[in-house]
C-alpha positions as CSV (number, residue, x, y, z in Angstrom):
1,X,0.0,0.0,0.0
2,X,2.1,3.1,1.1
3,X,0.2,5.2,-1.2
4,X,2.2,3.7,-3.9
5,X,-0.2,3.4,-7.3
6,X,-1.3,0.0,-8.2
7,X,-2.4,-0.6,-12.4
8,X,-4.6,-3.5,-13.3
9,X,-7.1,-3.9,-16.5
10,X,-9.9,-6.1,-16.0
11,X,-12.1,-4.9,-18.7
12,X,-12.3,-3.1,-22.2
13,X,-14.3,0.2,-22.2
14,X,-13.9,2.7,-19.7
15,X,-17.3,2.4,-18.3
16,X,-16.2,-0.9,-17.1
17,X,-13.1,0.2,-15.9
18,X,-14.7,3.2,-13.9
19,X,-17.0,0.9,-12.2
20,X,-14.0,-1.8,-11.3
21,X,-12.1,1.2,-9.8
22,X,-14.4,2.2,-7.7
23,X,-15.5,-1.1,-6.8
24,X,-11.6,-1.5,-5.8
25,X,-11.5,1.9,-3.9
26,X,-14.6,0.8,-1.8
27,X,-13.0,-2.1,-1.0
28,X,-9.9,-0.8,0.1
29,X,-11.7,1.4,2.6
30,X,-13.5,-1.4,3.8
31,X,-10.4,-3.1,4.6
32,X,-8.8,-0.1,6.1
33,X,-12.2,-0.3,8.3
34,X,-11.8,-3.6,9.6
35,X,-7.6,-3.4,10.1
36,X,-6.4,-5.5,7.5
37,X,-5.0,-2.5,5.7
38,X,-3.2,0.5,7.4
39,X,-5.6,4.0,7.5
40,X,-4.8,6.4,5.0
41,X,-5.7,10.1,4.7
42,X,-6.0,10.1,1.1
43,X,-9.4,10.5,-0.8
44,X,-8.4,7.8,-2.5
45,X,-10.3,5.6,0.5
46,X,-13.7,7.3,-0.8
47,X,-15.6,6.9,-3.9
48,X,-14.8,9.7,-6.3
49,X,-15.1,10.6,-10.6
50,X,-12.3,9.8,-12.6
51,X,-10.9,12.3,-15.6
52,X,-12.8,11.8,-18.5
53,X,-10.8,12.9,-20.9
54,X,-6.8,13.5,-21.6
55,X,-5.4,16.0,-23.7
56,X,-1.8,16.9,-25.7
57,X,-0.6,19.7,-28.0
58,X,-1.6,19.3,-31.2
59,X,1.4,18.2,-33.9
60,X,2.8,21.0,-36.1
61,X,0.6,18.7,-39.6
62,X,-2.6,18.8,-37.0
63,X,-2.2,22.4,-37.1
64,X,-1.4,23.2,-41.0
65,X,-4.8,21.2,-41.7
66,X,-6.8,22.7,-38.5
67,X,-5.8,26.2,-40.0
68,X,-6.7,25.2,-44.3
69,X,-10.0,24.1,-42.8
70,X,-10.7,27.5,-41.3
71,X,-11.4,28.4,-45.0
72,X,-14.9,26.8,-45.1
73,X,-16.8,24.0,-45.5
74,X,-15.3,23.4,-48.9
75,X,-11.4,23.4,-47.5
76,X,-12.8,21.0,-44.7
77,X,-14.7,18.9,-46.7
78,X,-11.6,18.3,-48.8
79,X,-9.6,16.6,-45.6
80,X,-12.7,14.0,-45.6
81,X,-11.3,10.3,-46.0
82,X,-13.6,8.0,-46.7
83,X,-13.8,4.3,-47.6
84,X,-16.6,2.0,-48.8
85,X,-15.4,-2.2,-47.0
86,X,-17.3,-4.6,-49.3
87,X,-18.2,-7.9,-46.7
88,X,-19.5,-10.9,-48.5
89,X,-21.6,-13.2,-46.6
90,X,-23.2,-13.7,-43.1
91,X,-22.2,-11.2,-41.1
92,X,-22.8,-11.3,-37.0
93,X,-23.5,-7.3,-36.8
94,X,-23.3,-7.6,-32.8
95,X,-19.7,-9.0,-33.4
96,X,-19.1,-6.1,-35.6
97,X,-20.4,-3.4,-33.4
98,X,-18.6,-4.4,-30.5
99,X,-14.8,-5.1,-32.3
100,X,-15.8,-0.8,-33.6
101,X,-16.4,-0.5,-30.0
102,X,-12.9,-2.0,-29.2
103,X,-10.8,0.0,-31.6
104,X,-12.9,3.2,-30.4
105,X,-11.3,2.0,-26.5
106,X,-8.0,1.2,-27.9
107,X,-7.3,4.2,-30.4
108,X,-7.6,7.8,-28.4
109,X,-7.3,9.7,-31.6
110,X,-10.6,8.2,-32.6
111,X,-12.3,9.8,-30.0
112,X,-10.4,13.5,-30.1
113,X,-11.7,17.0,-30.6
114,X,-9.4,20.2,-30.8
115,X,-9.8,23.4,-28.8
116,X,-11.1,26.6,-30.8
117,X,-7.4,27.9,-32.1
118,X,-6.2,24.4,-32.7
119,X,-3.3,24.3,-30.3
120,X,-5.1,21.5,-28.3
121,X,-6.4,18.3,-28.7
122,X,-8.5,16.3,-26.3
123,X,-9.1,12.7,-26.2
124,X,-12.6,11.9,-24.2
125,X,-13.3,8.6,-22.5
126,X,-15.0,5.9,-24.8
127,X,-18.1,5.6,-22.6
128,X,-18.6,8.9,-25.1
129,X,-20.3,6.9,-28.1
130,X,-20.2,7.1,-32.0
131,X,-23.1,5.6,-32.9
132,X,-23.2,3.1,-35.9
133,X,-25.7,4.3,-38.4
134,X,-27.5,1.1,-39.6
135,X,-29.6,1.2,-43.1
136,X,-31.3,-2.3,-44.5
137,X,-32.2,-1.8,-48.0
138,X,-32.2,-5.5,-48.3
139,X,-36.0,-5.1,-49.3
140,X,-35.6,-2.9,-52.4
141,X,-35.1,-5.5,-55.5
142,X,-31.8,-5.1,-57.2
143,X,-32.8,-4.6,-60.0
144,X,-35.1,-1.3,-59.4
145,X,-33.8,1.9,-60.9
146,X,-34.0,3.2,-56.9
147,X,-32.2,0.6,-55.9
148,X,-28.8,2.2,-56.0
149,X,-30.1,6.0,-55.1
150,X,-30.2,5.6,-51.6
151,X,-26.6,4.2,-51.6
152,X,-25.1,6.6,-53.3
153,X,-26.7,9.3,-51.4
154,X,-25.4,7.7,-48.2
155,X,-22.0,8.0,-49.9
156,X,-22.5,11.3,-51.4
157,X,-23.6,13.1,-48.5
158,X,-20.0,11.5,-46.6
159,X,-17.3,12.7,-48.8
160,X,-19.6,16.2,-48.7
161,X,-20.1,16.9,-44.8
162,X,-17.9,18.8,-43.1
163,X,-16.6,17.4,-39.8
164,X,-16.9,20.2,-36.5
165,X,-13.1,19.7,-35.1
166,X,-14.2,21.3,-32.1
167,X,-17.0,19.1,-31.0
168,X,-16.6,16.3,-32.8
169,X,-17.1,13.5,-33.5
170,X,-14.6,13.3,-36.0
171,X,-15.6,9.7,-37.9
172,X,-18.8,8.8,-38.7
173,X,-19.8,5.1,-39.4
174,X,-22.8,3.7,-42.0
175,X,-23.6,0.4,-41.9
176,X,-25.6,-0.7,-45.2
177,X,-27.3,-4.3,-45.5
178,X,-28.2,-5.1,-49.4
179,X,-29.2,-8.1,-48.9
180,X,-29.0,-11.5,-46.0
181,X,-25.5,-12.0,-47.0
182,X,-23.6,-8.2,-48.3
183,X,-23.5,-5.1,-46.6
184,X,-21.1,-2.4,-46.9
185,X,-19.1,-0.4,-43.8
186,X,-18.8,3.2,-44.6
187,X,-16.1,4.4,-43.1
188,X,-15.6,7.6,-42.8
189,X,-13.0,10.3,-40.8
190,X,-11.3,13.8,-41.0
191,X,-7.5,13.3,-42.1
192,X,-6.6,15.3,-39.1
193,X,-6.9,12.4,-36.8
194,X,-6.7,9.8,-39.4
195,X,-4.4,9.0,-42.6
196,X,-4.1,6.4,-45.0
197,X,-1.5,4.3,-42.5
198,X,-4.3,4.5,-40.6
199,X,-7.0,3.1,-42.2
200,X,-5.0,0.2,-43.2
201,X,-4.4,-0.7,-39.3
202,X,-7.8,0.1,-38.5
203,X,-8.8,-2.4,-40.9
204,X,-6.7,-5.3,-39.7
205,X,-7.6,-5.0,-36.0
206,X,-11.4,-4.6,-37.1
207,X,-11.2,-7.8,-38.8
208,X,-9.0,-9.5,-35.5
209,X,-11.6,-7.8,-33.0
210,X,-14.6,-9.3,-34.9
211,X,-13.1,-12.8,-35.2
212,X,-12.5,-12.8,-31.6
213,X,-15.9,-10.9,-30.6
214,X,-17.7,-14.1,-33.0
215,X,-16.6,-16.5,-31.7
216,X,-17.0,-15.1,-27.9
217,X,-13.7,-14.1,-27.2
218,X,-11.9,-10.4,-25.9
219,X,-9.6,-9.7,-28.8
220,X,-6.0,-10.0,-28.0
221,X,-3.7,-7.3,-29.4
222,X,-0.7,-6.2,-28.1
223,X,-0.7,-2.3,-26.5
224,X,-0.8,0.5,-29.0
225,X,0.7,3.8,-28.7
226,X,-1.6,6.4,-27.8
227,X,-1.7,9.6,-30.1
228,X,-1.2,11.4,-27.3
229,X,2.6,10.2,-26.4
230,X,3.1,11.1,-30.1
231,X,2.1,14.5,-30.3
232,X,4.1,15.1,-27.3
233,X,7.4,13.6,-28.5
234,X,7.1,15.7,-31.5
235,X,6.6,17.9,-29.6
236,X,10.3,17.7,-28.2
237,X,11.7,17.5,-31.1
238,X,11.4,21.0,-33.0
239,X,14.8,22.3,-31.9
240,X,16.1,18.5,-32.2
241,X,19.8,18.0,-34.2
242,X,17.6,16.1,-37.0
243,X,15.0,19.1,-37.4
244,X,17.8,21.2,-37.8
245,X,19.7,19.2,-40.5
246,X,16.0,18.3,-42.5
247,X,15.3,22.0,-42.1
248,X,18.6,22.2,-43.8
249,X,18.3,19.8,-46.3
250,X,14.3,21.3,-47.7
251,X,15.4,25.1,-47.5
252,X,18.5,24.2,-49.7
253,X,16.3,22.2,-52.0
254,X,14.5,25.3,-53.0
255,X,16.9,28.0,-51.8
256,X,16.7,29.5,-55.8
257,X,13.1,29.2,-56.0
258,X,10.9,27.0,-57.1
259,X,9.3,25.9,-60.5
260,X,5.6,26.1,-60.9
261,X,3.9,23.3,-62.5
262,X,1.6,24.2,-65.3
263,X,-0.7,21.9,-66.0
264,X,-2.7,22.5,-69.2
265,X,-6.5,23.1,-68.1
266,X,-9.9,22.9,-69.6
267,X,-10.9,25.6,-68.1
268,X,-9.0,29.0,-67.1
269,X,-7.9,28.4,-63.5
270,X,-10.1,30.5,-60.9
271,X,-8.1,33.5,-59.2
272,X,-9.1,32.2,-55.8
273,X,-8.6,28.5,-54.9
274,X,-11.2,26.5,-55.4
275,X,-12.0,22.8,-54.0
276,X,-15.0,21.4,-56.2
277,X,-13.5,17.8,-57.1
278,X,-14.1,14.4,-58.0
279,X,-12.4,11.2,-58.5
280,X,-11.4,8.9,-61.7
281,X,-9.9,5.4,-61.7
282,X,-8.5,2.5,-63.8
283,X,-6.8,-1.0,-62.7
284,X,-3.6,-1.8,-64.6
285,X,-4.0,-5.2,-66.5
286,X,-3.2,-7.6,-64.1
287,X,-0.4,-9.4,-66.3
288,X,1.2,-5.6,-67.4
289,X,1.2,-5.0,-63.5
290,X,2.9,-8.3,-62.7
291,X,5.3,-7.7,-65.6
292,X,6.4,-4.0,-63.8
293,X,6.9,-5.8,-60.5
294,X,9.5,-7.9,-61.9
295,X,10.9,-5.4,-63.9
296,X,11.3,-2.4,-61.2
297,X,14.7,-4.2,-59.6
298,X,16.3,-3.8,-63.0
299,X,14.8,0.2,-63.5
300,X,14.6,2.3,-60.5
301,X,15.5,-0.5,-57.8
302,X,11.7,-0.3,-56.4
303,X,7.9,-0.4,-57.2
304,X,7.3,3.0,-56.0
305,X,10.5,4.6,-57.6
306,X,9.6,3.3,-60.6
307,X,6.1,4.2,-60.5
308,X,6.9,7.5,-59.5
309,X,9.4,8.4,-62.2
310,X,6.4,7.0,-64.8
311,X,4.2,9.6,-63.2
312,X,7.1,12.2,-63.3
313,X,7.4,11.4,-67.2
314,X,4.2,11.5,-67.9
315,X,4.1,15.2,-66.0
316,X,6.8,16.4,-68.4
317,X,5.2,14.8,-71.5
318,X,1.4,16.7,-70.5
319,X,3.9,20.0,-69.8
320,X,6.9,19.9,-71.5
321,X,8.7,21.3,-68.1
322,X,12.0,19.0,-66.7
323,X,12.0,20.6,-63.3
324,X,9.1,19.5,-61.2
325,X,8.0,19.5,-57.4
326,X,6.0,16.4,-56.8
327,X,4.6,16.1,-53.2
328,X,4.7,12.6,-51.4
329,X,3.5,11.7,-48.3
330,X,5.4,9.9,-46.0
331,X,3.9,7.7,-42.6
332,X,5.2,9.1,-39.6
333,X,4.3,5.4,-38.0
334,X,7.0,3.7,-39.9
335,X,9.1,6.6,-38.5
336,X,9.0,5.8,-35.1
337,X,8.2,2.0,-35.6
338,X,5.1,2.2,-34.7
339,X,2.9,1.0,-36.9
340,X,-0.3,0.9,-34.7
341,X,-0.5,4.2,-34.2
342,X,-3.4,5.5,-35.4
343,X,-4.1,9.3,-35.7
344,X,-2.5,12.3,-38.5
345,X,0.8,11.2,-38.8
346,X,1.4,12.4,-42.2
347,X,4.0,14.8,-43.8
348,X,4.3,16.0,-47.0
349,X,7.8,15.8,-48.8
350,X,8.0,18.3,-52.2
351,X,10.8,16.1,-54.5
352,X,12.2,17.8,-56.9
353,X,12.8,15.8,-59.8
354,X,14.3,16.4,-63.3
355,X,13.2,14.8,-66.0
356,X,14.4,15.9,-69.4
357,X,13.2,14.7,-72.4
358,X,16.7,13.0,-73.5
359,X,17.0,10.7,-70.4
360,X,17.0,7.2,-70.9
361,X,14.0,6.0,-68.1
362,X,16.2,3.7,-66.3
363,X,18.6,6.7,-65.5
364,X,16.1,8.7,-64.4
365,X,14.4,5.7,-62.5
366,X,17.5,5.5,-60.6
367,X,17.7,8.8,-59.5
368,X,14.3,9.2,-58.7
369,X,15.2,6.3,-55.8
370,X,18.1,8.3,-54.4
371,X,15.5,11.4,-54.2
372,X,12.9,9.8,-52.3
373,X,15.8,7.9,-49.8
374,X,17.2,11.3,-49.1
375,X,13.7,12.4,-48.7
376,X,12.5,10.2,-46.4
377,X,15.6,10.8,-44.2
378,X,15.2,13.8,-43.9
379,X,11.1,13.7,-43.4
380,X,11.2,15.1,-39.9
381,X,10.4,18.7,-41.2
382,X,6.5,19.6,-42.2
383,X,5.6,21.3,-45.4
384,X,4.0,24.0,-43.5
385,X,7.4,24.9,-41.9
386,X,9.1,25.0,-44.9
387,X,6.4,27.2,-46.6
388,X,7.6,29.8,-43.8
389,X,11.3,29.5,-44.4
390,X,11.9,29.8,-48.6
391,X,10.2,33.0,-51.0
392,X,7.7,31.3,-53.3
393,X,5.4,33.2,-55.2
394,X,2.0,32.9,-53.7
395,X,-0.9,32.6,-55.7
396,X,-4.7,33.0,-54.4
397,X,-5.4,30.5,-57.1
398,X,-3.1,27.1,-55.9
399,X,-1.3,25.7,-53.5
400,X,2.4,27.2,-53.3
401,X,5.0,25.2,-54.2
402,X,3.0,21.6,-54.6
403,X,0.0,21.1,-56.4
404,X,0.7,17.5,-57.6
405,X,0.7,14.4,-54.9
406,X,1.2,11.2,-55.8
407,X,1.3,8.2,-53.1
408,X,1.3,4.2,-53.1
409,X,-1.2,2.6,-50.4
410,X,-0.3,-1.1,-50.0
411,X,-3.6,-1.8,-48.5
412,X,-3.1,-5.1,-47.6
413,X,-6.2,-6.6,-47.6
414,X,-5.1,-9.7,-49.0
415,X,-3.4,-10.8,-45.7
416,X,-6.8,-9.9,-43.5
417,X,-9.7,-11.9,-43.0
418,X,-13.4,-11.5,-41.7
419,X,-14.3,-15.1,-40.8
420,X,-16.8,-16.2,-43.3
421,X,-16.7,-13.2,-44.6
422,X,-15.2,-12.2,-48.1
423,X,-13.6,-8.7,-48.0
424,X,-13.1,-5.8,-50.5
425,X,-12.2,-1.8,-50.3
426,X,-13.0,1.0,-52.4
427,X,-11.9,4.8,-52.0
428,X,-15.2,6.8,-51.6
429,X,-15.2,9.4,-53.7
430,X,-14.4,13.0,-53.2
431,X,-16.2,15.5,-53.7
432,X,-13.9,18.5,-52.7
433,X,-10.5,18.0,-52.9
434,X,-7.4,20.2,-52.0
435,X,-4.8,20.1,-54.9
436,X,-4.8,20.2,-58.6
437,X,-4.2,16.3,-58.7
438,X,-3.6,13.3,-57.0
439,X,-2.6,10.1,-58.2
440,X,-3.1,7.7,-55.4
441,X,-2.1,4.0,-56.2
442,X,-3.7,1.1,-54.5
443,X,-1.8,-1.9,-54.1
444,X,-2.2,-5.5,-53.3
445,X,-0.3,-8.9,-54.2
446,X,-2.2,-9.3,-57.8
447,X,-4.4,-6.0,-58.3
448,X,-3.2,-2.1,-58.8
449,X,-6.0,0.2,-59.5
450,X,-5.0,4.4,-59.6
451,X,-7.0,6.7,-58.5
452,X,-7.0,10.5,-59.9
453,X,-8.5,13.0,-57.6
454,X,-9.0,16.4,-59.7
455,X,-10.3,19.5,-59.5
456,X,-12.9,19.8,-61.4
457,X,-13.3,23.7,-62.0
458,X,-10.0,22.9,-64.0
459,X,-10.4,19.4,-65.5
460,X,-12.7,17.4,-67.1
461,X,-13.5,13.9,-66.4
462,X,-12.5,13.1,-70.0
463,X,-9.0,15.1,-69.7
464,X,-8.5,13.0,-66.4
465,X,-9.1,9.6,-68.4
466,X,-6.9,10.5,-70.8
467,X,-4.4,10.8,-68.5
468,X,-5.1,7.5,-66.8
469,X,-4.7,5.5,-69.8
470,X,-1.1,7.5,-71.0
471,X,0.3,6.3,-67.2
472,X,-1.3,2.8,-68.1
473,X,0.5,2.9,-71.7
474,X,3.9,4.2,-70.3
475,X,4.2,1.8,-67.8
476,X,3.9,-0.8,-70.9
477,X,6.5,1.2,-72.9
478,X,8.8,1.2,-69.7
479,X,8.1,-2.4,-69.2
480,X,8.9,-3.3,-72.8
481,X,12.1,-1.1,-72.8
482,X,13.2,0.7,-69.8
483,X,16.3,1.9,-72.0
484,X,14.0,4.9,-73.7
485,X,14.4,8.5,-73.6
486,X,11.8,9.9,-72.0
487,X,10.7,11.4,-75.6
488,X,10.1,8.4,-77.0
489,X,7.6,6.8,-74.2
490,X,4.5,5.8,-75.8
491,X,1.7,7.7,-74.7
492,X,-1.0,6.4,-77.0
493,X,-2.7,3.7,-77.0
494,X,-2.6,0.9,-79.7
495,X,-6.3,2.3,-81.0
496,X,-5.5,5.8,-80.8
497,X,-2.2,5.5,-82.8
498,X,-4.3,3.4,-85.2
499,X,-6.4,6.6,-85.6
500,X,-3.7,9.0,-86.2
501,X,-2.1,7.2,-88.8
502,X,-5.3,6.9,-90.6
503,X,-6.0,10.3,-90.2
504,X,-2.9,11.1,-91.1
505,X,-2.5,9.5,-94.5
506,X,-3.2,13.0,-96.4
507,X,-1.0,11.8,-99.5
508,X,-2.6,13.6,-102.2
509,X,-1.4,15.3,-106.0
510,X,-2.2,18.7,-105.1
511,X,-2.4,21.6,-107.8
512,X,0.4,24.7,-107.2
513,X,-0.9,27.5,-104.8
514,X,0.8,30.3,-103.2
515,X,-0.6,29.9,-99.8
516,X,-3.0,28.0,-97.9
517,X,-5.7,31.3,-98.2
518,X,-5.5,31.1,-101.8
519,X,-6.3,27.3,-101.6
520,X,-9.2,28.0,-99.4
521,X,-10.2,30.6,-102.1
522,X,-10.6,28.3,-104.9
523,X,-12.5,26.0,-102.5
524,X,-14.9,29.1,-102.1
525,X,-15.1,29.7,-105.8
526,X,-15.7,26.0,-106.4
527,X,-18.6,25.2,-103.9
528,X,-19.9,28.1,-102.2
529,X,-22.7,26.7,-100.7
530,X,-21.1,23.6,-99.5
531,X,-20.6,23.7,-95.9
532,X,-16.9,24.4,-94.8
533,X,-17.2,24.5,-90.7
534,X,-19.5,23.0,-87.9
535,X,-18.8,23.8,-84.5
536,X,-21.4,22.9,-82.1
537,X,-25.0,23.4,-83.5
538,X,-23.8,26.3,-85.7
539,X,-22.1,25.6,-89.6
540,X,-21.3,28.3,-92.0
541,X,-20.3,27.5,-95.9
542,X,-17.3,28.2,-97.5
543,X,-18.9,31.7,-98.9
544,X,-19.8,32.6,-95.6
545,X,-16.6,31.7,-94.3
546,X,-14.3,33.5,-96.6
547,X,-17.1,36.3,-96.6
548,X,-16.4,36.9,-92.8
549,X,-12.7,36.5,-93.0
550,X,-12.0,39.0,-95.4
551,X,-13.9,41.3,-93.6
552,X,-11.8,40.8,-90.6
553,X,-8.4,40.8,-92.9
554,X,-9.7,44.4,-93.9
555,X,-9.8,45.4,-90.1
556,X,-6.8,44.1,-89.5
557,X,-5.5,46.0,-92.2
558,X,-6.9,49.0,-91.1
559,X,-5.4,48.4,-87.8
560,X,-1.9,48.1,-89.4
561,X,-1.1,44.6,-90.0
562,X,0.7,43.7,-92.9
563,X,3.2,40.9,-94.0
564,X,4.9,39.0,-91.6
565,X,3.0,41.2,-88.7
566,X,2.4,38.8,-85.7
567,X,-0.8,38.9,-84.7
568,X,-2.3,36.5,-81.2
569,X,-5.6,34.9,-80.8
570,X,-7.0,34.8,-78.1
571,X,-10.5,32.5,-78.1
572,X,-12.0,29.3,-77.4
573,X,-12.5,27.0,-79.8
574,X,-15.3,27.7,-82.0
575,X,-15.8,29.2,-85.5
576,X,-15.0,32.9,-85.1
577,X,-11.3,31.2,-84.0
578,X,-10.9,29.8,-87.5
579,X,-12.8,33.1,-89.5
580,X,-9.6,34.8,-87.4
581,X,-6.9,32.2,-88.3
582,X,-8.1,33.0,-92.1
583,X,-8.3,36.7,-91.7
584,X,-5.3,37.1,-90.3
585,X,-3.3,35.1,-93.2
586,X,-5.2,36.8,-95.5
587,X,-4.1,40.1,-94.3
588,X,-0.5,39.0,-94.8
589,X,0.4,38.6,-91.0
């Protein structure tokens, strides 16, 4: 005794606890009563309410994304990570209910809230519940037209709710039965206390803590860290030896400034940030992706280096710029060795990378590795502080300095297992996002599907799915022969080329003409009525055409333009572009 604290668990949530503390306390003063134990003047010997709740500072990452969601619902909406679990078969819901229960008792950060200017976080007692939202729409026949609405209005309304930090909570769970033997878990938190790493450990101890719960069992898992003890050790470290050198290493980086990626856009980008967003997807072929595996050793040394130098090429084919800043995240958990933490552990690291158009891919491959291992040694620095330490030109309109992210989840879902339950994820997706694009790659042993997140004020879903497929036909070029220049990776596939070479095949005996006007001209003269242009729902004939081109010619000439006068267009595509193309070479300019 000797006032000396004694630690014993007995129980799982902290209702139980509570109770078997006080029970413990009671009987400790009833011993004290009847002499067995030695009288104490503590309070201990009476009854009393335990802390509810314990709080840290919040991590320097916490705070960057507390602060970005003070721009509205939008900006918060955008730090919504949410995924769909597919289970396949007869599920126990109790089971399931209880092992969320469990990982709710276990993982503090799942329980957290953040005082109003961010600097805090508190993590309340699990007797605090999130409830489960349960929807059965095993009744509505599969094949109805309304079948599906509810669903994806379920999973529409979750990537598009913004989460209250303050009061939380800060996940919200949907649990959807489509019929006796699938539902679907919606699972859904703000990245603030949860990232990718994350999810992927949330998922395996799920599936351990329902097995267990099934068949009547506590689950067994060995302690986890608490978010808490992290926050505070990173706490400790801002004016480490290793801050100083990574501060060192990411200031030098971009000591000279910084390169701006220009993406070419559908649409002009908006002078103040937007976050309207959406998500596109492919899966690699399964036997092109198993061919890349076995071919990464021999190109950049890994998967993700060699993936990422695919994405890099395909940036500076879309671009034409050979200095980019790519962000990638990097897992604190693997960090520390930790990998049950659960909670924001994320940090952004802006490579630069180089890839000119001459470079053999293999080269390039290579030093794309040796980027991303200096990177990641260096990762104990956040974005946000390095924002504050170089000059980059700021822009109302984008992030600065990153707008690209690209990331590899290994989701592992091949090694967990529901008993009698068949498992599958999918990313829900977003509906705001928070940079210009985002590939994220999902991994497992036999399947690779990438996921675009875009900004939709600037792309369009057919511009995205463009994209997707030149990645896909890289990868096969770099597969076939990782030896090319970067120039000469195909970006086309096989139907596509077909199409240019048979739209190309313009050979044709052509009749001597000065210029390409004059040919246009004779065309004119020759058919006038027959119709030269269609754009949209509106055509004009080639003596409407050359009627309103030499009418502009005779402005321009007016206006001083004459031979070899450069003259800009500035329009969208439609027919007054091509009436000013005409007019402007018939003017002689």
């Amino acid at each position: 005794w000797e006032g000396r604290p004694l630690y014993f668990t007995t129980a799982h949530t902290d209702a139980d606890f509570d109770h078997v503390i006080r029970g413990f306390v009671e009987s400790v003063a009833e011993m004290q009563s009847a002499g067995f134990l030695p009288a104490s003047d503590s309070k201990a010997s009476a009854p009393q309410e335990f802390p509810r709740f314990d709080s840290a500072p919040t991590t320097e990452a916490q705070r960057e994304i507390f602060h970005a969601v003070l721009m509205g619902d939008e900006a918060n909406c955008s730090f919504n990570e949410s995924n769909v679990i597919h289970l396949a078969g007869p599920l126990d819901a109790q089971a399931l209910r209880s092992a969320l229960a469990d990982l709710i008792a276990r993982h503090p950060a799942l329980r957290s809230t953040f005082s109003e200017d961010g600097a805090t976080q508190f993590f309340h007692s699990s007797a605090r519940t999130i409830a489960m939202m349960e929807h059965d729409f095993s009744s509505v026949p599969t094949d109805s037209p309304s079948a599906l609405l509810p669903l994806s209005l379920i999973k529409e309304a979750e990537s598009s709710m913004p989460f209250d930090l303050t009061n939380g909570p800060l996940f919200r769970l949907h649990l959807i039965r489509l019929a006796g033997d699938r539902h679907e878990l919606v699972f859904t938190a703000h990245h603030i206390v949860c990232d990718g790493w994350s999810f992927g450990m949330i998922l395996a101890e799920l599936a351990t803590c329902y097995n267990s719960r099934k068949a009547g069992r506590l689950p067994q898992l060995p302690p986890a860290m608490s978010f808490a003890e992290y926050a505070r050790i990173e706490g400790t470290k801002r004016d480490s030896r290793e801050t100083i050198d990574a501060e060192n290493y990411w200031v030098g980086k971009f000591a000279g400034g910084a390169p701006v990626l220009e993406l070419p856009t559908d649409r002009p980008r908006p002078a103040m940030k937007s976050y309207r967003g959406a998500m596109e997807a492919i899966t690699i072929n399964p036997e092109r992706y198993a061919r890349l595996k076995k071919a990464s050793p021999k190109l950049g040394g890994t998967l993700f280096a060699t993936l990422l130098a695919s994405f890099a090429a395909l940036l500076h084919r879309i671009t034409g710029q050979d200095d980019l800043v790519i962000g990638v995240p990097a897992a604190g958990q693997t960090r520390i060795g930790r990998d049950e933490l659960i909670g924001h552990c994320l940090n952004f690291l802006p490579l630069r990378l180089s890839p000119g158009a001459d470079r053999p891919f293999g080269e390039f491959a290579a030093e794309v590795k040796e980027r991303v291992l200096e990177a990641y040694d260096h990762q104990n620095y956040t974005f946000g502080s390095l924002l504050r330490k170089i000059k980059v030109d700021r822009d109302s309109g984008r992030v600065p300095l990153v707008s690209v992210i690209f990331n590899i989840d290994k989701s592992g879902i091949d090694q967990i297992q529901f008993d009698g339950l068949e498992l599958d994820v999918e990313t829900n997706p977003k509906q705001f996002v928070n940079f210009d694009l985002f590939f994220n790659l999902v991994q497992t042993d036999g399947r690779l599907i990438v996921e675009c997140e875009y900004n939709t004020d600037l792309h369009d879903k057919e511009t995205i799915r463009q994209w997707l497929t030149a990645f896909e036909t890289m990868i096969e070029s770099i597969v076939t022969d990782g030896g090319s220049a970067l120039r000469d990776l195909d970006m086309l596939a096989a139907d596509d080329r077909a199409v240019l070479a048979e739209w190309n095949d313009t050979a044709a005996a052509l009749p001597f003409v000065p210029s390409i006007q004059a040919f246009f001209e004779q065309q004119a003269d020759r058919s006038p009525q027959a119709i030269a242009l269609r754009a949209g729902a509106r055509s004009l004939t080639y003596q409407e055409l050359d009627r309103h081109a030499n009418a502009l010619a005779n402005r321009l000439r007016e206006n001083g333009v004459g031979r070899e006068t450069l003259v800009g267009i500035c329009a969208e595509r439609r027919a007054e572009t091509v009436v000013a193309i005409l007019a402007v070479l018939k003017s002689g300019g």
